[in-house]
C-alpha positions as CSV (number, residue, x, y, z in Angstrom):
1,X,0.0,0.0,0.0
2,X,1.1,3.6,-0.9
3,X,1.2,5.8,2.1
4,X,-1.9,7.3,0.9
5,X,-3.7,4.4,0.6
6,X,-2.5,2.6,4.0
7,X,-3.8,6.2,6.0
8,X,-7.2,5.7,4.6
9,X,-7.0,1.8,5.6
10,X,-6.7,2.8,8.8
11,X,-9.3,6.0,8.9
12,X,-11.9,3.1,7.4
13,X,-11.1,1.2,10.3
14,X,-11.6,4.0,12.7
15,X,-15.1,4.3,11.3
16,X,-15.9,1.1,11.5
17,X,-14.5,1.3,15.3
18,X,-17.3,3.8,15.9
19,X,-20.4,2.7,14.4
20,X,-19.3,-0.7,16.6
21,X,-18.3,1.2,19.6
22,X,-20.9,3.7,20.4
23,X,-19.1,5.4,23.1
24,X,-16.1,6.2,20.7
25,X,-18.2,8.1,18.1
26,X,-18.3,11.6,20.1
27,X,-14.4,10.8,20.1
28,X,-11.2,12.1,18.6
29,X,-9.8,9.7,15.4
30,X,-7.1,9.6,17.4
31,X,-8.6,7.9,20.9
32,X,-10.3,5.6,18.5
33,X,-7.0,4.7,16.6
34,X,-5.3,3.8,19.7
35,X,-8.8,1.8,20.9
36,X,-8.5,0.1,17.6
37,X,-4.3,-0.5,17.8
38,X,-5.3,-2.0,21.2
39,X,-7.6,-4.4,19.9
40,X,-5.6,-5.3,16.8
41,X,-2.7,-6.7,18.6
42,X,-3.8,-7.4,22.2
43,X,-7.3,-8.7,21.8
44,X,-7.1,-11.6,18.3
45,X,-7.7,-14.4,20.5
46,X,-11.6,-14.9,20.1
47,X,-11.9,-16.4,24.2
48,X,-10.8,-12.7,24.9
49,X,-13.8,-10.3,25.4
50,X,-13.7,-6.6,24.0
51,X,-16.4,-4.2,24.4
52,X,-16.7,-0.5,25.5
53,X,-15.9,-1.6,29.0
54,X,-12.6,-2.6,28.1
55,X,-12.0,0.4,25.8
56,X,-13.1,2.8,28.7
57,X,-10.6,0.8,31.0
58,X,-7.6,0.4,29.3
59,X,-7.6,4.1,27.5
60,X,-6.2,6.7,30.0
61,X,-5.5,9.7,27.2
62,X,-6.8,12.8,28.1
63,X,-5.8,16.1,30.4
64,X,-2.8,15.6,32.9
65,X,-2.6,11.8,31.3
66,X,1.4,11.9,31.5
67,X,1.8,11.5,27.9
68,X,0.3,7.6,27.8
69,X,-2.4,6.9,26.2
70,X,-3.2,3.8,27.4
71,X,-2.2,1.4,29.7
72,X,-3.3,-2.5,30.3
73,X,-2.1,-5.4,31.2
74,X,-1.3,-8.3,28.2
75,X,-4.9,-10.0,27.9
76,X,-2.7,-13.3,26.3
77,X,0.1,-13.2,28.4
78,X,0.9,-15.5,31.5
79,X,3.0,-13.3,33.5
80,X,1.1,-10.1,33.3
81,X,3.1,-8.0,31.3
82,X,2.3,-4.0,31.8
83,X,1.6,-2.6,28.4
84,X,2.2,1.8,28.4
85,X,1.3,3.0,24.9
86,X,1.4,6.0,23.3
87,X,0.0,6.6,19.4
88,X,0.7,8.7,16.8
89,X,-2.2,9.2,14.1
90,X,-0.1,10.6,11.7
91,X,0.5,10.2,7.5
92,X,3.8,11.3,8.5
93,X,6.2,10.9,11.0
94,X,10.0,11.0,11.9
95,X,12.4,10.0,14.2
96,X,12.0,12.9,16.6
97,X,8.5,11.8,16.8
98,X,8.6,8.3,18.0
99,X,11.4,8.9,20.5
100,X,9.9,11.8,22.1
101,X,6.6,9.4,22.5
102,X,9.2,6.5,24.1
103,X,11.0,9.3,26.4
104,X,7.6,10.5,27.4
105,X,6.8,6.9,28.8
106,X,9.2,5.9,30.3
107,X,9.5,9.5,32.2
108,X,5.9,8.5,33.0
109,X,6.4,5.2,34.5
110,X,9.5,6.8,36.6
111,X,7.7,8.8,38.0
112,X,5.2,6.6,39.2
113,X,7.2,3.7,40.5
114,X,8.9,6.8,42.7
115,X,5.5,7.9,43.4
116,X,6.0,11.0,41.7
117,X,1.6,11.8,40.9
118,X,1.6,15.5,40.7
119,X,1.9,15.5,37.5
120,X,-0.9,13.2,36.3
121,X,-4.7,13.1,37.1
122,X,-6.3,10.8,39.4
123,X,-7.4,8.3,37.3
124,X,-4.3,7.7,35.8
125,X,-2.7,7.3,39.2
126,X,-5.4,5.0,40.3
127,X,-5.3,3.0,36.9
128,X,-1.5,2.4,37.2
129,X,-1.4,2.0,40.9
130,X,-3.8,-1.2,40.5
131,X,-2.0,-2.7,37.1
132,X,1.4,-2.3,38.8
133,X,-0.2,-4.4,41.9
134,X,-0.4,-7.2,39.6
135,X,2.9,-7.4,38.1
136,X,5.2,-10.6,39.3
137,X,8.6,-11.4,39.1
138,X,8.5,-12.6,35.4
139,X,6.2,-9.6,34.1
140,X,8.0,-7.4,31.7
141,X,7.1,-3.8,31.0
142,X,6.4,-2.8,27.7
143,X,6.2,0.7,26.1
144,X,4.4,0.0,22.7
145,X,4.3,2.5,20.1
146,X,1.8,2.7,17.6
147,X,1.4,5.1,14.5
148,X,-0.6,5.2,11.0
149,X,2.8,6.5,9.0
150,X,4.8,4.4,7.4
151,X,8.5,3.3,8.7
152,X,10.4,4.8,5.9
153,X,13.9,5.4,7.4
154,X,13.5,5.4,11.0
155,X,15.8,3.0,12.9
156,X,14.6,0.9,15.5
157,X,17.7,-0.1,17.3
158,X,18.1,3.5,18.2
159,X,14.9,3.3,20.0
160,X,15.9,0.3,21.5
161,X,18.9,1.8,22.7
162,X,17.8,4.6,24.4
163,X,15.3,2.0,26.2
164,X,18.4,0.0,27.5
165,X,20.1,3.1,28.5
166,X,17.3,4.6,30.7
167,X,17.1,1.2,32.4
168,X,20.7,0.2,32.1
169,X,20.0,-3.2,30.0
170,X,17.8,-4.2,32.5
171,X,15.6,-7.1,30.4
172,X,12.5,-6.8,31.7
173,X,11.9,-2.9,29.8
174,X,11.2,-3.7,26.2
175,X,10.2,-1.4,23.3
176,X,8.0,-2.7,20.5
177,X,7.0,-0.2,17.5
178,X,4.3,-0.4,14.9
179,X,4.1,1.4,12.1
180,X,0.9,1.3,10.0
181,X,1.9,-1.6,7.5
182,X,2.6,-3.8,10.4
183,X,-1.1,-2.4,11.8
184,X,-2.7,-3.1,8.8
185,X,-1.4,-6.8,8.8
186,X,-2.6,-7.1,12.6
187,X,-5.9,-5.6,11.7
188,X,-6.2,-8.0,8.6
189,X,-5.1,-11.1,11.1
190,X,-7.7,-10.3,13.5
191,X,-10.7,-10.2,10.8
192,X,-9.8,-13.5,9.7
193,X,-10.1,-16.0,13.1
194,X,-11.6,-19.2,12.2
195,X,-11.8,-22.2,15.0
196,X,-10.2,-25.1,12.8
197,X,-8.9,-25.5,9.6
198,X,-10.6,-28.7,8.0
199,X,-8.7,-29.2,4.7
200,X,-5.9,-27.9,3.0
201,X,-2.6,-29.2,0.3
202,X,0.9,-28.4,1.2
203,X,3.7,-29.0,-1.6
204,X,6.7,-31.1,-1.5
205,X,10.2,-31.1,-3.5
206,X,10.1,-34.0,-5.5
207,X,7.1,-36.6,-6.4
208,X,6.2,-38.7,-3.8
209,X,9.5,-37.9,-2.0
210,X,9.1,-38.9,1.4
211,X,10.5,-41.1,4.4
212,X,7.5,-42.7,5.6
213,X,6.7,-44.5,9.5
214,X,4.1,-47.3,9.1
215,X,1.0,-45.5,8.5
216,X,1.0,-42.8,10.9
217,X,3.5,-40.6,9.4
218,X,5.8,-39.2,7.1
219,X,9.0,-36.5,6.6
220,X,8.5,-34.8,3.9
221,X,10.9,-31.2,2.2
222,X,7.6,-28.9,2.4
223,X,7.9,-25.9,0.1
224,X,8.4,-22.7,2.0
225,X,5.9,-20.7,-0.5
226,X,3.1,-23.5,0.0
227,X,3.1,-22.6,3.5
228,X,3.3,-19.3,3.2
229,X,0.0,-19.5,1.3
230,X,-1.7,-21.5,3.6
231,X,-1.3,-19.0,6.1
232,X,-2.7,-16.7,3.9
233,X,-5.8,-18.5,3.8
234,X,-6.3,-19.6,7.3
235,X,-4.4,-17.3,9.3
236,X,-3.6,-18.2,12.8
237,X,-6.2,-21.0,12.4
238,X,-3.6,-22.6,10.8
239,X,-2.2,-23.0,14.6
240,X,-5.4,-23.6,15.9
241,X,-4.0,-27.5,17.8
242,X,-0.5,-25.2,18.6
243,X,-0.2,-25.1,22.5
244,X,0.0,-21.1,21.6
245,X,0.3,-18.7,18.6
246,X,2.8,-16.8,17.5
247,X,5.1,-14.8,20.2
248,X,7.4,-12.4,18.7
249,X,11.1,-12.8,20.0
250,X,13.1,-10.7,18.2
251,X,16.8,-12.5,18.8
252,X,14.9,-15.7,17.3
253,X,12.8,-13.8,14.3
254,X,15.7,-12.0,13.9
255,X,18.1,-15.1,13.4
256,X,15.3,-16.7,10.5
257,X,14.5,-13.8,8.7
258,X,18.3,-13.4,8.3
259,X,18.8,-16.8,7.2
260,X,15.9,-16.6,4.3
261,X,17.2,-13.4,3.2
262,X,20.7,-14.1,3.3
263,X,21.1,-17.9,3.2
264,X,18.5,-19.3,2.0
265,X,20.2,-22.8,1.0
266,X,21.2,-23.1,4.7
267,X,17.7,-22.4,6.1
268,X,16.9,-26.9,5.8
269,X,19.8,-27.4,8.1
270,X,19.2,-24.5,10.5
271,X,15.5,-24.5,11.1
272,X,13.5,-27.4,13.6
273,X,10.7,-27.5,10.8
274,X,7.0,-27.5,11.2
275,X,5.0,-30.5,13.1
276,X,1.9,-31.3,11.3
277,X,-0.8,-33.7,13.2
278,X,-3.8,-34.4,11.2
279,X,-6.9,-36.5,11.1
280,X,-5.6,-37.8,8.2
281,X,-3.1,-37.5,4.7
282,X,-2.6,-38.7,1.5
283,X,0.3,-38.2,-0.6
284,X,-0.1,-37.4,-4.3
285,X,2.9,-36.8,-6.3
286,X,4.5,-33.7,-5.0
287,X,1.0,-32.7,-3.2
288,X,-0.2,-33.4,0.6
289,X,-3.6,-33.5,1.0
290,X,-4.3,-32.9,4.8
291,X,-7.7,-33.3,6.7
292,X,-8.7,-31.7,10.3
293,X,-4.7,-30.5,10.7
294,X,-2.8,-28.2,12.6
295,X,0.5,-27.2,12.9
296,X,1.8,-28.2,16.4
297,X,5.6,-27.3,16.4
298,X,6.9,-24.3,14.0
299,X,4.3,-21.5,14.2
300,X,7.3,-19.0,14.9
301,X,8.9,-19.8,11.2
302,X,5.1,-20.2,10.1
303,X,4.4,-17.3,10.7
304,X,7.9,-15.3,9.6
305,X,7.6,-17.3,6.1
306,X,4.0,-15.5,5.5
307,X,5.7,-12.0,6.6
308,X,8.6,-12.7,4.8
309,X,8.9,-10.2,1.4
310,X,11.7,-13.1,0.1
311,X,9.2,-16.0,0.0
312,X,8.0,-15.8,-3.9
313,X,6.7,-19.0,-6.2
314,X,9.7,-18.3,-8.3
315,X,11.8,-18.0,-5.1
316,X,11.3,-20.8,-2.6
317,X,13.1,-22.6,-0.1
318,X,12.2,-26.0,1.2
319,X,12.3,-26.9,5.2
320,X,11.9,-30.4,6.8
321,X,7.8,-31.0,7.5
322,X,6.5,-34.1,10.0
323,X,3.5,-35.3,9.2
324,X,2.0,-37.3,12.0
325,X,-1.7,-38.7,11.6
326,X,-3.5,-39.0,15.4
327,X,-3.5,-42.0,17.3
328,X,-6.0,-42.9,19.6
329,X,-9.5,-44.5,20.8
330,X,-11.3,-41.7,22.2
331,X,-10.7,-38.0,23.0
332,X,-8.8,-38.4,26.4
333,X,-6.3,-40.4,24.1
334,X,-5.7,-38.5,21.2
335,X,-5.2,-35.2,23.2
336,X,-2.8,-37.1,25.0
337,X,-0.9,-38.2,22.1
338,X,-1.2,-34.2,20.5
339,X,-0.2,-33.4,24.0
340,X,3.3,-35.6,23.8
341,X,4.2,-34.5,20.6
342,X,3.9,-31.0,20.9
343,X,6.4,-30.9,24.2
344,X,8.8,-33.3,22.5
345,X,8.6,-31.3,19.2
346,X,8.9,-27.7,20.5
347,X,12.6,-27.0,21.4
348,X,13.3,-23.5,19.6
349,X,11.6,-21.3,22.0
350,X,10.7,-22.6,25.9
351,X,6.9,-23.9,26.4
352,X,5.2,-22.4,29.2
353,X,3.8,-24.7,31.2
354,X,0.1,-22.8,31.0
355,X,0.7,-24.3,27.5
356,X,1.5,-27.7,28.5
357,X,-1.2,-28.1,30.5
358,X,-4.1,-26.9,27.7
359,X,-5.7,-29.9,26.4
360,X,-4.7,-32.2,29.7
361,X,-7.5,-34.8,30.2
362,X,-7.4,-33.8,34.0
363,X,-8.2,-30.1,32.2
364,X,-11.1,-31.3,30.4
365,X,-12.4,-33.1,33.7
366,X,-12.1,-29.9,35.6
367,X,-14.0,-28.1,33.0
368,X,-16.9,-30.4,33.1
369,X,-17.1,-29.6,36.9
370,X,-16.8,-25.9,36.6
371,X,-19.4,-25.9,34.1
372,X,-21.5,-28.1,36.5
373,X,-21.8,-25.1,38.8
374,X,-22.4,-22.2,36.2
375,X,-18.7,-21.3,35.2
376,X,-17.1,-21.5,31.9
377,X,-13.7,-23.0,31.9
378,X,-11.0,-22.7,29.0
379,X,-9.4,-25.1,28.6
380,X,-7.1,-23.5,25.0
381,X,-6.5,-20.3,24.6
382,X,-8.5,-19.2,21.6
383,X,-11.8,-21.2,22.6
384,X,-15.0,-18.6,22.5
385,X,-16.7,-18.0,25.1
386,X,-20.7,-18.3,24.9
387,X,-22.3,-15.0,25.1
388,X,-24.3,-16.4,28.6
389,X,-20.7,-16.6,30.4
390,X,-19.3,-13.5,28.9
391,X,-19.7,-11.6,32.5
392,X,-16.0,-12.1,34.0
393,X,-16.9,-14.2,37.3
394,X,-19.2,-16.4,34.7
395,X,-15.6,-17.2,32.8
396,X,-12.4,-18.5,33.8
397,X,-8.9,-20.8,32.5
398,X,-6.1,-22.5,34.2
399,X,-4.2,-19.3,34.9
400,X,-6.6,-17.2,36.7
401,X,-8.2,-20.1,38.6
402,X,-4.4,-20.7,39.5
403,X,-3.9,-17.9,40.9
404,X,-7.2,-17.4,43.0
405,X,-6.4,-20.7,44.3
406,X,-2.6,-20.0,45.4
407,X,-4.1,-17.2,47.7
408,X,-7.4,-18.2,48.7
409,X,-6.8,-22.0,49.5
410,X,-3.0,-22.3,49.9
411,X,-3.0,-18.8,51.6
412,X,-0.2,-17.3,49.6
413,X,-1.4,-14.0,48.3
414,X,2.1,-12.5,46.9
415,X,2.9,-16.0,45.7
416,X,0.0,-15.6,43.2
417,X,0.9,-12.5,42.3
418,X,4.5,-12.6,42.2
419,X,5.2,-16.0,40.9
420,X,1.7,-17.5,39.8
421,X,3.9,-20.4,37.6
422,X,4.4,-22.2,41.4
423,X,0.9,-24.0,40.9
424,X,2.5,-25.9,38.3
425,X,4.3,-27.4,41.2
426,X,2.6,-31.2,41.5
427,X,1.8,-30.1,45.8
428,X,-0.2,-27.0,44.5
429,X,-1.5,-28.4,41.2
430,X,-2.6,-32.2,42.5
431,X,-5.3,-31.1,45.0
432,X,-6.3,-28.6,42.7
433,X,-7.2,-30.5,39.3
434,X,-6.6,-34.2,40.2
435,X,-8.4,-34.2,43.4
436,X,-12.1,-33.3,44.4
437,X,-13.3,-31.2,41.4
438,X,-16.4,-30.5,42.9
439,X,-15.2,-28.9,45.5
440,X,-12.7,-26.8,44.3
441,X,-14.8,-25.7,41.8
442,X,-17.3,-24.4,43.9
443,X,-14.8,-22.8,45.9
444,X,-13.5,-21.6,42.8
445,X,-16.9,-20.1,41.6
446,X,-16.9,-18.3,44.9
447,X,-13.4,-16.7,45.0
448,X,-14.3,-15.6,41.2
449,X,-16.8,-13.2,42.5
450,X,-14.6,-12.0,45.2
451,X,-11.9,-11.1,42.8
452,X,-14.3,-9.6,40.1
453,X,-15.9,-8.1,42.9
454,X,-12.9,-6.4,44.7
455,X,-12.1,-4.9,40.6
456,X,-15.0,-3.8,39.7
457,X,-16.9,-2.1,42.2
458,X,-15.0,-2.2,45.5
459,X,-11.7,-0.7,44.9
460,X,-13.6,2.4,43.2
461,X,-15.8,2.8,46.8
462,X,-13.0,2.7,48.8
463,X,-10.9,5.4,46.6
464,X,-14.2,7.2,47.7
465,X,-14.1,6.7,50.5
466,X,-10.4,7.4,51.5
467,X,-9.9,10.2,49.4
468,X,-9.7,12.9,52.1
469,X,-8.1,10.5,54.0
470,X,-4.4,12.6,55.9
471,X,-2.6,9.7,55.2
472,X,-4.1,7.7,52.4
473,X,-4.0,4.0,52.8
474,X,-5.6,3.8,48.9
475,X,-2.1,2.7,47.3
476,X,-1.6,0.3,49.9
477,X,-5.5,-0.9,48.5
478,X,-4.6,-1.1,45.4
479,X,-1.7,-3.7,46.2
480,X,-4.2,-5.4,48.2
481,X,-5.9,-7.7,45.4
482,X,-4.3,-11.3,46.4
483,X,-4.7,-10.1,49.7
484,X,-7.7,-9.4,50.3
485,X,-9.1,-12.7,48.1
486,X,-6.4,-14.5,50.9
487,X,-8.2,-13.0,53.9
488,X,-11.8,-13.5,52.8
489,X,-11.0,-17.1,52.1
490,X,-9.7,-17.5,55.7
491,X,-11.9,-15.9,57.6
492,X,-14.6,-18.3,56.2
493,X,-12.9,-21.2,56.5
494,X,-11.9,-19.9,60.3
495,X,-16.0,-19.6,60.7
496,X,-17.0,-23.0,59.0
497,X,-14.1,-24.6,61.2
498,X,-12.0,-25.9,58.8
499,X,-9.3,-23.5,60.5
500,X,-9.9,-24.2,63.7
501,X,-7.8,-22.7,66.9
502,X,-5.4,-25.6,66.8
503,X,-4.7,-25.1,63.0
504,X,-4.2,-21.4,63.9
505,X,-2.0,-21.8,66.5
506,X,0.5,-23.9,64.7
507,X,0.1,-21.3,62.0
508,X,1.1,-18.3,63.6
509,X,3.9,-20.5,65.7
510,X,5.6,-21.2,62.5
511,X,5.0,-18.3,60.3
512,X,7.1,-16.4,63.6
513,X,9.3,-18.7,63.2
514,X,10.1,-17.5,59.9
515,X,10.3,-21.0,58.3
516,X,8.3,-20.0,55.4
517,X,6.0,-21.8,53.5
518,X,7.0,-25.6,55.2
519,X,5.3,-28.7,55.4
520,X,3.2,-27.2,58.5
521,X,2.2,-24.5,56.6
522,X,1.2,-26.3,53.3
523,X,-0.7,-29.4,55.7
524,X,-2.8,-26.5,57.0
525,X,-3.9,-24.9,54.4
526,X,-4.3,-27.6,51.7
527,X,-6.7,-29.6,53.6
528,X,-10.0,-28.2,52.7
529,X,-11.7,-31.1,54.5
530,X,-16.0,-31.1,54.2
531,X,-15.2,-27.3,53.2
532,X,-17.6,-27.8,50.3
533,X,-18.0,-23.8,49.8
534,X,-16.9,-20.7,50.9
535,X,-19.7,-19.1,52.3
536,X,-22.9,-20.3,53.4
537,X,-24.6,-21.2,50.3
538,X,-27.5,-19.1,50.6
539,X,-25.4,-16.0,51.7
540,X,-23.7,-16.5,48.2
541,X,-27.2,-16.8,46.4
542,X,-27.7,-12.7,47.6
543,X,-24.9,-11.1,45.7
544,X,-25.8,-7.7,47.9
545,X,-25.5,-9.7,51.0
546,X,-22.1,-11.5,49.5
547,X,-21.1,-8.2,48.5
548,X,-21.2,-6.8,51.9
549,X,-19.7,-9.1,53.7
550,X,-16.6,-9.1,51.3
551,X,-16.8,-5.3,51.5
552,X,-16.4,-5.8,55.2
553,X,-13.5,-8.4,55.3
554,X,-11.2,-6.5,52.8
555,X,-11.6,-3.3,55.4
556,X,-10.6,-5.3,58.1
557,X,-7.9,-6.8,56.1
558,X,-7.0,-3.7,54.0
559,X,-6.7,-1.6,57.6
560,X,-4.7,-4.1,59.5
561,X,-2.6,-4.1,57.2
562,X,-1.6,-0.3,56.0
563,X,-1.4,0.3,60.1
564,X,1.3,-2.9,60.0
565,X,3.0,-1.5,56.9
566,X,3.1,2.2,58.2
567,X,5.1,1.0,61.5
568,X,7.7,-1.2,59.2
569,X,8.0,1.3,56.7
570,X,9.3,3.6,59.0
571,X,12.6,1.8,59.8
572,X,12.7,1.1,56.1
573,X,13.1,3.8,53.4
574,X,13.6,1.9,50.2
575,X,9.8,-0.2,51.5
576,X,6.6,0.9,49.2
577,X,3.5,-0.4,49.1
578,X,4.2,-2.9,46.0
579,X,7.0,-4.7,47.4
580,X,5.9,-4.9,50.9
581,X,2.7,-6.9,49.1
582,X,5.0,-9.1,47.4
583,X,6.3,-11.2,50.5
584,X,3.7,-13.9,51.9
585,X,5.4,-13.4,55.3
586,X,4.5,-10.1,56.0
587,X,0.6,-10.8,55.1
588,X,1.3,-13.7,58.1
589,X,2.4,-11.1,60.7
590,X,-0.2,-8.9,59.7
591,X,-2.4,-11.4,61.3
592,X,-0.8,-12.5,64.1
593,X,0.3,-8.9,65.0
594,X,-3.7,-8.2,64.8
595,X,-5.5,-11.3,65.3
596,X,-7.1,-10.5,68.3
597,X,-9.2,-7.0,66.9
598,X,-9.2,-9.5,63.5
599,X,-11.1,-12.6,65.1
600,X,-13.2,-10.0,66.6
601,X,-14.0,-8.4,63.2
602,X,-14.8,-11.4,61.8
603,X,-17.0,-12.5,64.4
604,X,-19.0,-9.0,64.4
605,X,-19.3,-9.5,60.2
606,X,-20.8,-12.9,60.5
């Protein structure tokens, strides 16, 4: 597209954004372009909702915004990565222009890390404070950069640079910079989602050139361009039995665009090749006919041969291709067998273990139970949710149920925030998934509300409420998320009996004792007993009644706990709110420190 033509791509879009969105169309193009950047390249995945809730959340631009336009966490990523954008509707741009955007966010997010507010409005204060609370020990922070010029000339490695120097190489700051022909692809990519792709013909180098494995499966040299086209047609679909889609990592894209531009003869012997499983294949000559497929290992080079400008019918490469046909009696099998071959396969970038877990038969079970009491469970990223679960405490995957069971059943709030990936650990994940499902999903159904709860409506009355407040405990608050869904879990059980004073007394011994999370510990809190809910069961049924009684537990919590943090933070000047959050221990003296006026608390609520 000519620059002309690529700007009026995108103003189409921003129409279409409007008559869609209804609260964008008394807005500026340019809120809507950043709404409609946003959604392009953080919202594809069809299981991910996006309506003008989201938009109104996410987009912060406006007076005394601190030069960011919008700010969210990664809706697809596992670790909670902070996403600070700032966008540019432009037909032109230069290099000036998209630095002075970068230096303006990361100036921003200085400034708020050192608590630095004058400069911003409240909203914007309050909107960071509670993303930043979420952020664990693997979470990166990225500014993202969006505009509707093209690239022309601008370099992006001295963007990247100046990145690295304001955080001294630090890894965890990373840049990422779209100019409007990589939008216009995004945009294209996200119109195009289908759930499975049911037929398709890949080509090979020679006639019926193939090393073949009984009838199950064959290696084949798949053309480069053949691929390329597929992709074309089906998009990420094409990925749709993948454990993921594609990530971008520039060292790796980096490394395979190099080699198809520059050496393309070597690219056989340097690239894994794709993984194909299918329902079935026949081999014709120098065609593949594949039914019900996917590709299962490769979506990285997949997806770079579609991008890739050097992939042309009169210019192909050829890459090694396995084509494996699934083996198994019923569904519990066969996801099995997907399962194995897509962790043996996929060596070239590290498989999360969110990913390894996706079609586990243990997975499906769970799902069945969660759907059992009125909860819709993903089990794969990309799987739509029905429109009667689309409210957030109707919907839920492996993930977020994680975490809410890391803090409200195994009592380790900064655990689940900070390092969520522990309930991949068989002591957390066993009792969790392989043990009563029931159970833990109507637990589960129960701390969804809390959490949905504590976003949505209570964080917002108790900014209200604190406002005026000398010294305001509404940062602390905003930390408080994990710790708060910790507490109201606790004080139940502690009502119901499953903690009874025994169990507490052992708890607080230890947790002086500063042993940490030991066996004690874990034996306490793991053994949910005949704790088959929460709450009592008709309590629950009256979301105004559930609602104030949460309400009244995160105070007591909430309180307790700025009072305990205002007397540490005094011998300790490098202490804020966001790290002092981040160490289980500290929620554990918080409650033996204050037990007494706690157990009291939690007497007078029930």
């Amino acid at each position: 597209m000519t620059t002309t033509e690529s700007y009026d791509f995108i103003q189409g879009k921003i129409a279409t954004m409007k008559r869609d969105y209804p609260s964008l169309r008394n807005k500026t193009d340019d809120y809507a372009f950043t709404a409609l950047c946003v959604r392009a390249v953080f919202y594809k995945n069809p299981a991910i909702d996006f309506n003008e809730q989201i938009i109104s959340d996410f987009i912060v631009d406006g007076q005394y915004d601190g030069g960011v336009d919008a700010l969210l966490l990664d809706p697809n990523s596992e670790e909670e990565n902070l996403i600070l954008v700032q966008s540019k509707f432009y037909k032109n741009i230069t290099f000036d222009n998209v630095r002075d955007a970068i230096q303006k966010i990361i100036l921003f997010y200085k400034d708020m890390e050192r608590g630095d507010y004058q400069n911003v409005n409240t909203q914007v204060q309050r909107k960071f404070l509670t993303l930043n609370a979420e952020l664990g020990d693997d979470s990166k922070i990225k500014f993202v950069f969006y505009t509707s010029a093209k690239k022309n000339r601008i370099r992006t490695d001295r963007i990247e640079k100046l990145v690295k120097e304001q955080f001294q190489g630090n890894e965890r700051f990373e840049v990422e910079l779209y100019y409007v022909d990589e939008l216009v692809d995004e945009i294209k990519e996200l119109e195009s989602r289908r759930p499975t792709v049911e037929s398709g013909i890949i080509k090979i180098d020679e006639p019926n050139n193939y090393l073949e494995y009984g009838e199950y499966a064959v290696i084949v040299n798949v053309s480069a361009f053949s691929i390329k086209e597929l992709y074309a047609l089906h998009s990420t679909n094409l990925l749709s039995r993948n454990l993921r889609y594609y990530i971008r990592k520039r060292d790796i894209d980096l490394s395979i665009n190099d080699t198809i531009k520059n050496d393309p003869d070597q690219f056989w012997f340097r690239n894994n090749g794709l993984t194909i499983v299918c329902d079935n294949f026949r081999v014709d000559g120098k065609m593949v006919h594949l039914q019900d497929f996917s590709i299962v290992n490769g979506g990285q080079t997949t997806t770079l041969l579609h991008k890739s400008k050097e992939i042309t019918r009169e210019k192909d490469l050829f890459l090694p291709c396995k084509i494996i046909r699934t083996i198994g009696d019923d569904s519990d099998e066969k996801n099995h067998f997907i399962l194995d071959i897509a962790k043996a396969t996929n060596s070239q970038k590290p498989i999360k273990q969110i990913d390894l877990k996706a079609n586990a038969p243990e997975q499906v079970r769970f799902s069945i139970s969660m759907r059992e009491v009125g909860i819709f469970y993903q089990t794969k990223r990309g799987e739509t949710v029905p429109r009667r679960f689309k409210d957030d405490y109707n919907n839920s995957d492996l993930a977020q149920v994680g975490k809410l069971c890391l803090a409200g059943i195994f009592q380790l709030p900064a655990t689940s925030r900070s390092k969520p990936s522990s309930l991949y650990n068989d002591r957390f994940y066993t009792p969790i998934f392989q043990g009563d499902h029931k159970k833990v999903a109507t637990i589960t159904k129960e701390l969804l509300y809390a959490d949905y709860y504590f976003r949505k409506k209570y964080i917002k009355e108790f900014d209200r409420k604190h406002e005026n407040d000398v010294i305001s405990p509404i940062a602390f608050a905003h930390n408080a998320r994990t710790l708060c869904i910790a507490f109201a879990s606790l004080a139940a059980r502690y009502k119901s009996g499953n903690l009874d004073a025994d169990k507490l007394r052992i708890f607080f011994t230890h947790c002086s004792e500063n042993k940490g999370y030991d066996n004690y510990l874990y034996d306490i809190f793991s053994d949910i007993g005949e704790c088959n809910s929460l709450f009592p069961k008709d309590l629950f049924r009256n979301k105004d009644d559930y609602e104030s009684v949460l309400a009244s537990l995160f105070e007591t919590i909430i309180m307790s706990g700025f009072r305990y943090y205002q007397t540490v933070s005094r011998g300790d000047a490098s202490l804020n709110e966001t790290n002092f959050l981040k160490n289980d221990q500290n929620y554990y003296e918080i409650l033996k420190t204050d037990w007494y006026d706690i157990s009291t608390r939690i007497d007078d609520i029930y």
